[in-house]
N, C-alpha and C positions, 0 to 999 in steps of 0.2 A: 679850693683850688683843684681838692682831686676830682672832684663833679666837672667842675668847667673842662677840664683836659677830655675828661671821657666823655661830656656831650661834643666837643670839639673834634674829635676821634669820629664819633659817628656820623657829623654833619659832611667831615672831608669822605669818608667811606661811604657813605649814602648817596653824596656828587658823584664819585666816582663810580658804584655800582647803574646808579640812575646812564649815567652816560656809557657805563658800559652796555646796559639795554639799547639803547637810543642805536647805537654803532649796530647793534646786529639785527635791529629791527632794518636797519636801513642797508645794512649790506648784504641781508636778506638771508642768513648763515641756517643753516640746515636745522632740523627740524631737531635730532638730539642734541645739539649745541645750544639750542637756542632754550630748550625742555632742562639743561645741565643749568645755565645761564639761572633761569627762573628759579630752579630746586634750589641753588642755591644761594639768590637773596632772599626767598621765603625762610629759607631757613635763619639766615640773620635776623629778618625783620622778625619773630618769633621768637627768636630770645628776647630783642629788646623790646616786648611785649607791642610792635604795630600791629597790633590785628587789621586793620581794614587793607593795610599796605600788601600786609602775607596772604588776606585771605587774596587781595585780587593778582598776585605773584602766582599763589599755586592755582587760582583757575585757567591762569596763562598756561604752568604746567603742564595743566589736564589737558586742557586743548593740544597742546603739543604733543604728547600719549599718546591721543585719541589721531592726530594726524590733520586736525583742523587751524593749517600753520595761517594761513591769511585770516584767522579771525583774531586769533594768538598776537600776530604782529598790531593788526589795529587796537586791540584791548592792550597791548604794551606803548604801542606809538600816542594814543591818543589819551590815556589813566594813569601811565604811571608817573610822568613827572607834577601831574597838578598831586597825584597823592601823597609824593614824596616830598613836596614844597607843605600840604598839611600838616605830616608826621613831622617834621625838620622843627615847623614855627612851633606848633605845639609842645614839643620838647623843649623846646629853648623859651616856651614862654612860664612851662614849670617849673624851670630851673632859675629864672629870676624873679618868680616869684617866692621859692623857698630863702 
């Protein structure tokens, strides 16, 4: 019961983070908002060990850094929710299986 509550936790936080991107990719928010945005689902997704999710959250980062914000948005608008539908099933498929 207390596995289901905290996959259930991260699946509603993972929606909500995902659509938090989606929103500022589209309403186009400035270049350190959008670099704050990324740091810090990289950083969640890194605790809960996504690696493919985090790696491609902080290359979103970097590009934001570096000031390369329209390739940042397509690498966000176009990766991050098929990766986060990834990470989401595969979690929930470990967890019914244990």
């Amino acid at each position: 019961e207390g596995l289901a509550r905290i996959v259930r936790r991260f699946c509603e936080d993972g929606e909500q983070m995902v659509a938090r991107i989606a929103g500022a990719v589209e309403d186009g928010v400035e270049g350190d908002a959008l670099h704050a945005l990324c740091h810090e689902a990289a950083g969640v997704m890194a605790v809960l060990g996504a690696v493919r999710l985090r790696t491609h959250l902080s290359h979103a980062e970097n590009l934001c850094r570096e000031g390369a914000l329209d390739e940042a948005r397509r690498l966000l608008r176009d990766r991050t929710a098929p990766l986060w539908q990834q990470t989401r099933d595969a979690v929930i498929g470990l967890v019914n299986r244990a």
